[in-house]
MITORTI-633722 format. One line per 3 residues: number of its first residue (from 1); for each residue x, y, z of C-alpha. Coordinates in Angstrom, 3 decimals, always signed. Layout:
N
NUM	X,Y,Z  ...
***
This chain:
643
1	+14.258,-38.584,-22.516  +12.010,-35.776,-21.696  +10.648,-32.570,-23.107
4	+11.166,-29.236,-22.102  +9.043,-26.834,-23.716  +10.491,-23.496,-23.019
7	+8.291,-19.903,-22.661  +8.732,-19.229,-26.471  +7.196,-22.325,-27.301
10	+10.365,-24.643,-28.308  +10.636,-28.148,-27.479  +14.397,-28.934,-25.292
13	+14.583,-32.913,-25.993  +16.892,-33.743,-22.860  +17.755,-36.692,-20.610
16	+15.600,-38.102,-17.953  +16.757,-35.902,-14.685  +18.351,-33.071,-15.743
19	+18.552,-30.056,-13.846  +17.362,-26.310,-14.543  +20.825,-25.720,-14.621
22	+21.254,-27.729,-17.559  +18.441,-26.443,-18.965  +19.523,-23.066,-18.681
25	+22.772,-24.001,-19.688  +21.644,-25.484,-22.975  +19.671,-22.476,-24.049
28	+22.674,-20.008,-23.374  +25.899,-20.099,-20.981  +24.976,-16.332,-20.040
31	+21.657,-17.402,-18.681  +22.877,-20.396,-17.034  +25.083,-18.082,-15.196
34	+22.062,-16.085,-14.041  +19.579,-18.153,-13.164  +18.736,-18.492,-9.740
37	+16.150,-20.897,-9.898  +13.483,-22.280,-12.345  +9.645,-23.087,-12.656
40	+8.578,-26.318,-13.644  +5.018,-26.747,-14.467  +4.406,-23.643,-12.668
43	+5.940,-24.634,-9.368  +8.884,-22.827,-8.555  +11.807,-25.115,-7.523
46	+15.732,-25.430,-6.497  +17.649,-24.980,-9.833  +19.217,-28.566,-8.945
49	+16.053,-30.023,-8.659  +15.693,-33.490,-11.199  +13.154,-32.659,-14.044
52	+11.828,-36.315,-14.566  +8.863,-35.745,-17.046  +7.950,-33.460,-19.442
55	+7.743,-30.261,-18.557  +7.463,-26.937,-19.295  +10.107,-24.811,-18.206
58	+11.342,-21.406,-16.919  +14.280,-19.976,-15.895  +14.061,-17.307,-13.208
61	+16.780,-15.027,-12.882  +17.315,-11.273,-11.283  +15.436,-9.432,-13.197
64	+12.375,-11.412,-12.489  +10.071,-10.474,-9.998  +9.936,-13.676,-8.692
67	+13.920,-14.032,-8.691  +14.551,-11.202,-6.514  +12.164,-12.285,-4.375
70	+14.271,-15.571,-4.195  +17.774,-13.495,-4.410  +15.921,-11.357,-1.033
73	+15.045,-14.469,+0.755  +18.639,-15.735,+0.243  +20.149,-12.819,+1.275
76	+18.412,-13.170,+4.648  +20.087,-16.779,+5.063  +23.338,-14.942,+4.767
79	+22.815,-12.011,+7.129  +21.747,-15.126,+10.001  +24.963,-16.792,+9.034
82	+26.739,-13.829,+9.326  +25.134,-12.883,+12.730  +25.391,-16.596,+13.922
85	+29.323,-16.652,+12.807  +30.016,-12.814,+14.627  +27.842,-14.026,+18.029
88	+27.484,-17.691,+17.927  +25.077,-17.530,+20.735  +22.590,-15.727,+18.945
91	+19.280,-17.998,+18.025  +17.841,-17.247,+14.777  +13.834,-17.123,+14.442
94	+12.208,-16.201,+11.212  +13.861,-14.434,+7.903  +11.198,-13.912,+4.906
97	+11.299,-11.336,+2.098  +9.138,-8.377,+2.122  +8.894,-5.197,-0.307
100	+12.512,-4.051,-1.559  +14.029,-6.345,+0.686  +13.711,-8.330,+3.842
103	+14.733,-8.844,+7.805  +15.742,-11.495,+10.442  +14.510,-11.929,+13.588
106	+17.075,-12.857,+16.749  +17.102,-13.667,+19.825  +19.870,-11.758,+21.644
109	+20.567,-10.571,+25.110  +22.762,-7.667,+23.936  +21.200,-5.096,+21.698
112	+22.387,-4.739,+17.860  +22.375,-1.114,+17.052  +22.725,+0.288,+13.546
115	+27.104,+0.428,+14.345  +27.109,-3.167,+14.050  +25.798,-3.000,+10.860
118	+29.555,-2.273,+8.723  +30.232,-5.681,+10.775  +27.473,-7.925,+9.474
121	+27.902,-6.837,+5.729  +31.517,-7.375,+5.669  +30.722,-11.067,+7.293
124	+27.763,-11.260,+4.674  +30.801,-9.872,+1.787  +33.107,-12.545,+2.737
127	+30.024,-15.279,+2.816  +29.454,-14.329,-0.920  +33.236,-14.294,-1.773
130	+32.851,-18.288,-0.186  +30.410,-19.288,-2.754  +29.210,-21.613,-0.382
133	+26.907,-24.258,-2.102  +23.469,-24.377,-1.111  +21.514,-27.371,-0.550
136	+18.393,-28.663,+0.163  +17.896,-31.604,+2.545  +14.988,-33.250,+4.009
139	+14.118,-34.805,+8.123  +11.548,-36.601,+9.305  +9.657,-34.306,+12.018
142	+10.692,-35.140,+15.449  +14.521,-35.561,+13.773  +14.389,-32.168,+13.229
145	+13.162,-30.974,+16.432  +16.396,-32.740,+17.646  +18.393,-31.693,+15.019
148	+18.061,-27.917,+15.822  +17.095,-28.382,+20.141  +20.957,-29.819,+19.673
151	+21.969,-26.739,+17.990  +20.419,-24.593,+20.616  +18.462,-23.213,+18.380
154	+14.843,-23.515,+20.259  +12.301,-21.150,+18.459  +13.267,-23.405,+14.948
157	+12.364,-26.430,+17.200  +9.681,-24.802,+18.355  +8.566,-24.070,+14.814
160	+8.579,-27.662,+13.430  +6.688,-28.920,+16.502  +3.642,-26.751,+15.887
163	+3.508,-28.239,+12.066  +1.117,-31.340,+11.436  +2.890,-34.781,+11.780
166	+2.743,-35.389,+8.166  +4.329,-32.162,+7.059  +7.767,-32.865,+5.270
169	+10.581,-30.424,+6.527  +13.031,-29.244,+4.868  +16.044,-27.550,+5.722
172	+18.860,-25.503,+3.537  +22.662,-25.396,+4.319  +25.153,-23.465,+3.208
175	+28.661,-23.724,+4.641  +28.453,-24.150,+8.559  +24.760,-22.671,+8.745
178	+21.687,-24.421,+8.691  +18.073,-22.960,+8.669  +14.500,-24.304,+8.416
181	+12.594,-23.475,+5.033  +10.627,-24.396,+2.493  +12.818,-22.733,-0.187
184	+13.460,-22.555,-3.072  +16.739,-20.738,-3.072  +19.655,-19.350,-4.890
187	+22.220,-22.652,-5.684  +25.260,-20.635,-4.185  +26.230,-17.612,-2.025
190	+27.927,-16.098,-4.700  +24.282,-15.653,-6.316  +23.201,-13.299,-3.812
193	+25.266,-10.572,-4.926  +27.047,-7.551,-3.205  +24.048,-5.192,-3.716
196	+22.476,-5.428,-0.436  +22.447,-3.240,+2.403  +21.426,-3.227,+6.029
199	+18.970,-0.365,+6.898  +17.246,-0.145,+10.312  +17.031,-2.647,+13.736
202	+13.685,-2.708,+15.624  +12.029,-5.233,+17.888  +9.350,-7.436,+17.385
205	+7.697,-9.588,+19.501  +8.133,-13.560,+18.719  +5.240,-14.798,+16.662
208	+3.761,-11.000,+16.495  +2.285,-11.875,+19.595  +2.482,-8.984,+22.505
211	+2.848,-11.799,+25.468  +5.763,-13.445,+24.191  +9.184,-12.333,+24.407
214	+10.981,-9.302,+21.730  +13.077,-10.440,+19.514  +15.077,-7.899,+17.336
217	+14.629,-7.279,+13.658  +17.304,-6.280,+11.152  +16.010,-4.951,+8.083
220	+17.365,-4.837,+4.951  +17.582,-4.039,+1.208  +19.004,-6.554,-1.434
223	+18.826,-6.257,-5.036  +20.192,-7.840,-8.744  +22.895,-4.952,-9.178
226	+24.535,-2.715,-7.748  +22.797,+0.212,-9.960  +19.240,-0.696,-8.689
229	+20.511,-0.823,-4.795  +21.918,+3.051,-5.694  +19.122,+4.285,-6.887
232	+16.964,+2.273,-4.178  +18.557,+4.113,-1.330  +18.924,+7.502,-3.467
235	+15.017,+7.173,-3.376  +15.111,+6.293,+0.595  +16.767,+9.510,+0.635
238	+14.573,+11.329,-0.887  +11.612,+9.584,+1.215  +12.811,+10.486,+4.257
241	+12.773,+14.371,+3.085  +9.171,+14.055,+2.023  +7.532,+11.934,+5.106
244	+4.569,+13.445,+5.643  +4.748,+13.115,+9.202  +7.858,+15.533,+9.217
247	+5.869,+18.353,+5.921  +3.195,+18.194,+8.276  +4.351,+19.209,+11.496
250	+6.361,+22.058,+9.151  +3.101,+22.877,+7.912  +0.570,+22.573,+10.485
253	-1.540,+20.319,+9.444  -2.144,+17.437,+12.005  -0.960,+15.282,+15.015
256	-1.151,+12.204,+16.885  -1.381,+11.296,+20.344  +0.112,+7.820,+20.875
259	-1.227,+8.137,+24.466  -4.261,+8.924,+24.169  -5.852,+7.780,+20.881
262	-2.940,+5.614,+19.361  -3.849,+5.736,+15.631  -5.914,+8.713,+15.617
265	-5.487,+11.809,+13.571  -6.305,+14.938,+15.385  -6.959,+17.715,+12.750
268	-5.367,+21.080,+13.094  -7.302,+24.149,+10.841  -4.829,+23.779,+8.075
271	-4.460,+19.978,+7.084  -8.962,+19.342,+7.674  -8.701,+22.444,+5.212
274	-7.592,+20.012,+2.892  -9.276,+17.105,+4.318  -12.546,+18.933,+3.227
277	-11.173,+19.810,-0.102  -10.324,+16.243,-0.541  -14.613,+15.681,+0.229
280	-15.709,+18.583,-1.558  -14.061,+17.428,-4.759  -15.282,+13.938,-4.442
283	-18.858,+14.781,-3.072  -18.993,+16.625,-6.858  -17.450,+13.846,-8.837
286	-19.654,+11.483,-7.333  -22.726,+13.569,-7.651  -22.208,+14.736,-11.810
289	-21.767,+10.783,-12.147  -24.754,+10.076,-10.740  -24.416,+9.184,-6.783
292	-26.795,+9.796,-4.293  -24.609,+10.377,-0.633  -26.123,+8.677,+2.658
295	-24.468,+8.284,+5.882  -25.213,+5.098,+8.555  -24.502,+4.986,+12.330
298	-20.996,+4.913,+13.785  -22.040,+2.488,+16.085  -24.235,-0.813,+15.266
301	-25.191,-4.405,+16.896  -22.649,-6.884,+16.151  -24.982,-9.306,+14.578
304	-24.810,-7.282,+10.825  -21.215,-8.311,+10.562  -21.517,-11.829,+11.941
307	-24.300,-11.656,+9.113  -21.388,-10.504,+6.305  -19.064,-12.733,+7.720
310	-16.945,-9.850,+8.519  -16.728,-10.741,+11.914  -15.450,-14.433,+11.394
313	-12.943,-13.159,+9.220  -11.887,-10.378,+11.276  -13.284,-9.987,+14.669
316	-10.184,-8.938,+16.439  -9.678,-6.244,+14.255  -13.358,-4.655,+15.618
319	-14.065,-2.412,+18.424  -16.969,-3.766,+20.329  -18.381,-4.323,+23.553
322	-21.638,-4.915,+25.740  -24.318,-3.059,+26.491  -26.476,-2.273,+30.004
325	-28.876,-4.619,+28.582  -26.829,-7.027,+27.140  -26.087,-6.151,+23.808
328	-23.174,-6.560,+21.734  -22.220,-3.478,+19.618  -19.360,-3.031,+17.173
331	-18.015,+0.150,+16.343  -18.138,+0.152,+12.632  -14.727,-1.532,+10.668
334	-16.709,-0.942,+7.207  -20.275,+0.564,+5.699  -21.073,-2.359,+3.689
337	-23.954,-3.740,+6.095  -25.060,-0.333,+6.625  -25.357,+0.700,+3.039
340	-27.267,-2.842,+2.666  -29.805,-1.885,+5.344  -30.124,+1.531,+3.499
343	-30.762,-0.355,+0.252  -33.739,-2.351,+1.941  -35.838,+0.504,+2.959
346	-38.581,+0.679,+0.822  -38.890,-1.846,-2.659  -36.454,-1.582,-5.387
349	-37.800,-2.044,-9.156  -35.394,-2.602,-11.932  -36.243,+1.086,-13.288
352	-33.999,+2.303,-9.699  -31.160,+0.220,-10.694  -28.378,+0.902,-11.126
355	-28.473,+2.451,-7.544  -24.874,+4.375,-6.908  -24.680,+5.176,-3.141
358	-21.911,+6.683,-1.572  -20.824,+7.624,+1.740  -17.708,+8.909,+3.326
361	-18.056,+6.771,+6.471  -15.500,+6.794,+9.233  -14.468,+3.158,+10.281
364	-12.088,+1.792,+13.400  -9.750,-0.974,+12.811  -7.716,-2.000,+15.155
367	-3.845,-2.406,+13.914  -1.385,-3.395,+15.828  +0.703,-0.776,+17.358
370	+3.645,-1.668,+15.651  +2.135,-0.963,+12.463  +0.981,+2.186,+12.600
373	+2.647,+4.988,+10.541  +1.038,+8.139,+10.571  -1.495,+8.964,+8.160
376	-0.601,+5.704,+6.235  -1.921,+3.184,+8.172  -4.122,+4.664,+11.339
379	-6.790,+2.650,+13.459  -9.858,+5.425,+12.682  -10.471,+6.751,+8.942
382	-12.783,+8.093,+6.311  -13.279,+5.579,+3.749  -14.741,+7.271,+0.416
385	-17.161,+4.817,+0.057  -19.747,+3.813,-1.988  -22.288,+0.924,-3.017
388	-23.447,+0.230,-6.057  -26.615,-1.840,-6.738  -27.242,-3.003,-10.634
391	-28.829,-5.811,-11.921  -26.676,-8.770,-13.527  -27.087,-7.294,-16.826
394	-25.895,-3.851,-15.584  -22.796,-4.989,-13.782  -19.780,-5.453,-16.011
397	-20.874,-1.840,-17.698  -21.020,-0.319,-13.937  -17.535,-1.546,-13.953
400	-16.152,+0.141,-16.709  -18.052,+3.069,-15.277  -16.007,+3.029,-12.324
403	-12.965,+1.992,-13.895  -13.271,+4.980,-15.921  -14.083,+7.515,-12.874
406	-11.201,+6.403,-10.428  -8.489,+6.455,-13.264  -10.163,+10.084,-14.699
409	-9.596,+11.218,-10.737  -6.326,+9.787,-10.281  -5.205,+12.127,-13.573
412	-6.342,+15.054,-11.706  -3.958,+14.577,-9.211  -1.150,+13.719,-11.046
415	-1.421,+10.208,-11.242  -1.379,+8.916,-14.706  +0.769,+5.606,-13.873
418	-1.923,+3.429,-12.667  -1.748,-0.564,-12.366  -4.514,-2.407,-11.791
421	-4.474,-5.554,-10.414  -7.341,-8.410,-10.425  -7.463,-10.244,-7.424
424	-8.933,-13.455,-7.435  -10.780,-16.066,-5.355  -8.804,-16.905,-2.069
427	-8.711,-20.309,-0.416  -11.757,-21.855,-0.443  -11.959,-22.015,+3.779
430	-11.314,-18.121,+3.183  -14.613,-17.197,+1.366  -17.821,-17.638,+1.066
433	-20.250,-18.395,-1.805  -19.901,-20.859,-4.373  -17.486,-21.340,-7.168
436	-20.305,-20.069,-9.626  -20.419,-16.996,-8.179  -17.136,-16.839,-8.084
439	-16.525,-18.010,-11.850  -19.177,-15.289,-12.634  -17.855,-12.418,-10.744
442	-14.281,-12.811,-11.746  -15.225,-12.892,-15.254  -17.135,-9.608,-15.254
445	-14.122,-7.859,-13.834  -12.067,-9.693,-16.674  -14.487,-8.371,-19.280
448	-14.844,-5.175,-17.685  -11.054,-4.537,-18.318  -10.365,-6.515,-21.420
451	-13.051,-5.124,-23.306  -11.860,-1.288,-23.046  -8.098,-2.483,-23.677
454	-7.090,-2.199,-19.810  -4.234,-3.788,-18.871  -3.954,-6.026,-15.779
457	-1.931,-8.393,-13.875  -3.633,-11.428,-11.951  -2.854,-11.336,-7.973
460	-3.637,-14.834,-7.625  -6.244,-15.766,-4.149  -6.050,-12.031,-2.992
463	-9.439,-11.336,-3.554  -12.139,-10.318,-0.403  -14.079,-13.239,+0.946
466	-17.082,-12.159,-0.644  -15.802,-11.334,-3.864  -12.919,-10.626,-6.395
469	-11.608,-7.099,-6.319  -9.257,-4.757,-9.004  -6.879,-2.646,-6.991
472	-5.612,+0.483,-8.375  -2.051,+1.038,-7.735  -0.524,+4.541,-8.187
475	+3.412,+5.427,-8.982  +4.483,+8.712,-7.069  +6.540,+11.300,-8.016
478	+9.937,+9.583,-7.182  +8.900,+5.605,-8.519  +6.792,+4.620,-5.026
481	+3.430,+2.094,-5.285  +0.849,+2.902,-3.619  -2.288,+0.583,-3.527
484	-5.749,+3.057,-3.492  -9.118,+2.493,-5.285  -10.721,-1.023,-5.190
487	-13.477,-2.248,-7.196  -14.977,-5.368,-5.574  -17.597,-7.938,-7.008
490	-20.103,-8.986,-4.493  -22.988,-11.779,-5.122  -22.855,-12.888,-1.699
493	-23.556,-10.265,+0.778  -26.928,-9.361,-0.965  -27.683,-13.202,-0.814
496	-27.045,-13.087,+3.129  -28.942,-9.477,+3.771  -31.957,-11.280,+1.579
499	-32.205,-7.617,-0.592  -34.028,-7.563,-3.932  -35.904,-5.524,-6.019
502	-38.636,-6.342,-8.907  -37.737,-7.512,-12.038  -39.316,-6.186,-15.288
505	-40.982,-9.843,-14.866  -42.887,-9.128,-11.390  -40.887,-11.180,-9.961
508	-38.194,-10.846,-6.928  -34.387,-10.901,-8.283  -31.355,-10.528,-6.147
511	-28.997,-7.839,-7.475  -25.049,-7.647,-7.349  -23.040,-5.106,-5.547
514	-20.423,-3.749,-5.912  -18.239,-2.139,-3.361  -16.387,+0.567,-4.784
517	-13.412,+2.813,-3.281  -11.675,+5.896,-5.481  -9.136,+7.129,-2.734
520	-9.115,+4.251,-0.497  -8.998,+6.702,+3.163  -8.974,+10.144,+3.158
523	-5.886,+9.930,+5.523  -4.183,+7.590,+3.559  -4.578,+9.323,+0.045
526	-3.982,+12.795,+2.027  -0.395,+11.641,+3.265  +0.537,+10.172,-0.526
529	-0.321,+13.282,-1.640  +1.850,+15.181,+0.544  +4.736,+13.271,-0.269
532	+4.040,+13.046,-4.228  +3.826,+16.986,-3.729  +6.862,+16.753,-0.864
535	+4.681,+19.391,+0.794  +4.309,+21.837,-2.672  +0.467,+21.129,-3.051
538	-1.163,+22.721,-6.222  -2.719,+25.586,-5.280  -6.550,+24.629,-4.868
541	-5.897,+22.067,-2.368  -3.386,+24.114,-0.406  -4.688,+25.202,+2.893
544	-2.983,+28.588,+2.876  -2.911,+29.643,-0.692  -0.978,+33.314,-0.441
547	+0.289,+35.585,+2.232  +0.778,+39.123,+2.359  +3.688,+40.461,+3.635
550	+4.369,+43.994,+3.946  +7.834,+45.533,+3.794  +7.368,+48.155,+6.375
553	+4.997,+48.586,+8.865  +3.576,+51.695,+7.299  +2.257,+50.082,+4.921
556	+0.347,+47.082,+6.811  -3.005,+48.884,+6.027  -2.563,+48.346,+2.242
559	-1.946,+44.532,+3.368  -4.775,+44.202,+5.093  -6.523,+45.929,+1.804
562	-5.258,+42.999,-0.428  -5.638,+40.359,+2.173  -9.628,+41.287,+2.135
565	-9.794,+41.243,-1.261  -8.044,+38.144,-2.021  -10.420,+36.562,+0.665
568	-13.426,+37.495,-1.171  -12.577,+36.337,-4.211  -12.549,+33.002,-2.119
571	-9.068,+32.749,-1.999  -7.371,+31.748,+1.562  -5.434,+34.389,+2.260
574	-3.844,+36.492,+5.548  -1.700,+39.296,+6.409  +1.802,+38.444,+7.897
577	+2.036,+41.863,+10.002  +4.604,+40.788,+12.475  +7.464,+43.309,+13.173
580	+10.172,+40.683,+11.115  +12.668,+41.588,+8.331  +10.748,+40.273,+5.098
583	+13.793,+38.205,+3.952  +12.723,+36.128,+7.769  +9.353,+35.959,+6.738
586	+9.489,+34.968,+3.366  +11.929,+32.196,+4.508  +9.837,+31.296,+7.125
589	+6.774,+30.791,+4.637  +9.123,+28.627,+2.492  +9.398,+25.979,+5.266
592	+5.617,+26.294,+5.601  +5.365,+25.485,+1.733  +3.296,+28.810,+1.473
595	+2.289,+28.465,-2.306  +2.478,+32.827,-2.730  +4.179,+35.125,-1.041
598	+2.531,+38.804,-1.863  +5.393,+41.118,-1.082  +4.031,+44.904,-0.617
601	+5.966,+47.810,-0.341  +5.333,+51.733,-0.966  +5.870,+50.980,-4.097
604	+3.155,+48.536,-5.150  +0.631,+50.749,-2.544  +1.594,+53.908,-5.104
607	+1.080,+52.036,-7.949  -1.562,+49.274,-6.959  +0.797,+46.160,-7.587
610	+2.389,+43.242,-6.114  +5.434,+41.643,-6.083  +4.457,+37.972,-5.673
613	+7.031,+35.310,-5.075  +5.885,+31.435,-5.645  +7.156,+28.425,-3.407
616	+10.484,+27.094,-4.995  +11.607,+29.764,-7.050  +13.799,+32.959,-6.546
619	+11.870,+34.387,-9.634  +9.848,+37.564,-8.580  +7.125,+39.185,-10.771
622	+5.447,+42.433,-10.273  +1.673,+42.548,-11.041  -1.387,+44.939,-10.687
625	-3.718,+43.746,-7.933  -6.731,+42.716,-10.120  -4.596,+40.762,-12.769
628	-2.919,+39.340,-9.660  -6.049,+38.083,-8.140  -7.701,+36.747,-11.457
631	-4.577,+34.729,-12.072  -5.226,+32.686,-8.533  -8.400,+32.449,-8.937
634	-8.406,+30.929,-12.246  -5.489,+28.706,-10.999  -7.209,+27.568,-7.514
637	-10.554,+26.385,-9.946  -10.936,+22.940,-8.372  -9.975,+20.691,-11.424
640	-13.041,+18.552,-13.251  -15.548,+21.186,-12.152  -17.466,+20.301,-15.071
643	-17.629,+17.068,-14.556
***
């Protein structure tokens, strides 16, 4: 006998190899019907798989996170079995789930385009209908080299021969189809479900490497009902209609040039009218909580981030070349080593600490091409930076400092569904610094959180190299995450960069850093925005906040009256005085997601009024001028100017 101790703390008393089917089974038939696999002892297994000890057990089903990422990954053995039993002489590469879904890789001389799509789900239908029993099997190494060379399925072969000799492979069939993976998976077809849905083909080279040969890559969605995949694609919809790649060429705000600076943002007047908005409200944040602001070269020798580590970790991500006289330079990827070279200018004392510096430095990454997607993920950015330098004593309080800042800034933009996640130590051939340090660090930014009631989730081995990190996640307008802020614990870079200051002792002490993020990138929070907002910004961060529009030509002087006026109340305002029908202009100015539209006619010039018309609404409402103007001002007040 063995027993099962369950999540609510009951004992199971069951026979010696049962299965998490059994055990589901015993606690309820309806969950037994559910479950799609179970964790034993925290490993996640096969819901066949023999429980032989004691254990304690769950059952994972749909609704868990880590079911539907088993239910996704599933799903993606389907589509291949689908694809293999439409084209047989299609070879199948790679299938993993990803966010809200997952993809296939193939190797195919013909194209798939999006029409083939109605094909593969009605295959992937009738697969379901089969129920086809899925099982786990196990082959020694160079047996399953054979195994799939014989199927003619070479980049699987190709797969298992790059693993260590020892590794043990296993392999998962279902029906006629056989694929290479570690698992665990749903015990039947029938598990996956009918709400799934094929979205977009691309290509992608083999192995994400640019020299081998493109494959092509089906996307697609898959979820535990058919309600969640309807209101999944519902909020695709809705996506696609606020992509701020699409607002902002309606609005004028920015463009790339895949050519010639792949990555890039180049800035037109309106959206760096927001970009500096975006500064200007941080710059005073930062400075009524007590920042100083530096800024560090664009360019330094590569030796600081060999230093960090940086550049073992992530050296192909950095510009860099050589000098005239021999010297390696790297364009910067991060400000941490120059902040630390700022820090050791002159001696520190334990009265200067905590020292808050910030700096909205502007980094180069290099991303793959692939990856890039507009002002989401770009190779050059403004980080909104900042270092803080506190003594050991000082640091858990400096977090709940900045915990307290990035969540108070994230309210002023909307964002009051924040998650925060603590990442934690990665592998240990993936950091640096000893397990002390590490136990230390991850326990201030435990404390930090737990002892102002903040609640978190563990992202187990995600933290930075140098230290663990919280990551601020924001929910938009229609249910998107995005991940912004980071707060990361760091006592190993001021180990490396030898900085100190004087302890109330005499004596030399090494302080902690902490590296500290509120928006993440400029770029980045500027395109969330735009799509939170689908283009209707509130009015102090819009970059055209009213224009006039006479009725008549007659009256453009009185336009041009207002339009002065509104511009010296510090409002950004200007005349539309083309020779257009107003109902053109003011539809026009819609698509431009002009915030007010002052209508003037001689009617307002006789009686000093406007007609003002907001973005969104037919609603009209005639004002005097003055009242008119006080009401924007008071409504374009940056928000926390107090603060």
């Amino acid at each position: 006998m063995v027993a099962i101790k369950l999540p609510d703390g009951s004992v199971l008393e069951m026979e010696s190899g049962v299965s998490g089917y059994d055990v589901a089974h015993k606690i309820s038939p309806n969950l037994a019907k559910a479950a799609l696999a179970v964790t034993v002892n925290g490993t996640t297994q096969d819901l066949s798989t023999p429980i032989t000890t004691d254990a304690t057990v769950t059952i994972i089903t749909g609704k868990d996170k880590e079911g539907l990422h088993i239910l996704r990954h599933s799903c993606s053995h389907v589509m291949a079995e689908a694809v293999k039993e439409l084209w047989p002489d299609v070879q199948v590469t790679i299938g993993p789930a990803i966010d809200n879904g997952f993809y296939y890789d193939f190797a195919r001389k013909e194209p798939f385009t999006t029409e083939d799509f109605a094909k593969i789900e009605a295959k992937m239908h009738e697969i379901v209908k089969r129920d086809e029993k899925v099982e786990r099997f196990v082959l020694p190494r160079n047996e399953a080299i054979k195994f799939f060379k014989d199927l003619g399925e070479h980049y699987k072969a190709e797969i298992i021969e790059d693993l260590p000799e020892s590794e043990v492979i296993s392999l998962y069939r279902q029906g006629s189809f056989t694929d290479l993976c570690r698992g665990p998976h749903v015990p039947s077809t029938g598990k996956v479900g009918d709400a799934f849905k094929l979205t977009k083909v691309a290509g992608a080279y083999w192995r994400g490497d640019s020299s081998k040969e493109m494959l092509q890559r089906i996307y697609a969605t898959a979820w535990a009902s058919k309600k969640e995949l309807d209101d999944y694609l519902t909020m695709l919809e809705e996506a696609a209609k606020r992509d701020h790649r699409k607002i902002g060429k309606e609005m004028d705000l920015f463009h790339f040039e895949p050519e010639y600076a792949p990555g890039a943002v180049f800035w037109h007047d309106k959206g760096f009218k927001i970009y500096r908005k975006l500064i200007e409200y941080m710059r005073r944040r930062q400075e009524n909580n007590g920042y100083i602001e530096v800024a560090t070269p664009r360019i330094m020798d590569r030796c600081l981030w060999e230093t960090s580590g940086h550049w073992d970790k992530y050296g192909a991500h950095n510009y860099s070349g050589k000098t005239e006289d021999d010297k390696m330079f790297c364009v910067k990827p991060m400000n941490c080593p120059g902040g630390l070279l700022v820090y050791k200018q002159g001696v520190k004392s334990y009265r200067d600490l905590p020292l808050r510096m910030a700096e909205f430095g502007m980094v180069n990454r290099y991303e793959a091409s692939g990856s890039l997607m507009g002002l989401m993920r770009v190779r050059e950015f403004t980080q909104d930076d900042a270092h803080i330098f506190c003594t050991p004593e000082q640091m858990e309080e400096e977090c709940v400092r900045t915990i307290k800042l990035i969540l108070d800034i994230y309210k002023d933009f909307g964002f009051d569904k924040v998650k925060i996640y603590l990442s934690t130590r990665p592998d240990s051939v993936y950091r640096i610094g000893s397990d002390e340090i590490w136990d230390i660090s991850e326990k201030a930014l435990a404390n930090a959180l737990e002892h102002n009631g903040y609640a978190y989730e563990i992202n187990e081995g995600e933290g930075a190299f140098y230290g663990p990190k919280l990551e601020f996640i924001l929910k938009d307008a229609i249910g998107r995450e995005w991940q912004c802020g980071t707060v990361q614990m760091d006592m190993n870079l001021p180990q490396r960069f030898d900085i100190s200051y004087i302890g109330e002792d005499g004596e030399k002490h090494q302080p902690v850093m902490l590296h500290r993020a509120l928006f993440g990138s400029i770029e980045r929070f500027l395109g969330i925005l735009i799509e939170n907002h689908a283009g209707k910004l509130p009015l102090w961060l819009s970059p055209e906040q009213v224009v006039v529009c006479p009725i008549v030509s007659e009256i453009d002087g009185y336009a041009e009256e207002l339009t002065q006026k509104l511009r010296a109340a510090g409002l950004y305002a200007r005349a539309d005085l083309r020779n257009e029908k107003i109902s053109y202009k003011i539809r026009e100015l819609s698509l431009q997601k002009v915030p007010v539209i002052a209508v003037v006619g001689a009617k307002e010039k006789e009686n000093g009024t406007v007609t003002v018309r907001r973005f969104g609404s037919e609603k009209q409402e005639t004002m005097k001028v003055e009242d008119f103007i006080n009401a924007l001002v008071e409504e374009a007040k940056m928000p926390s100017q107090d603060k």
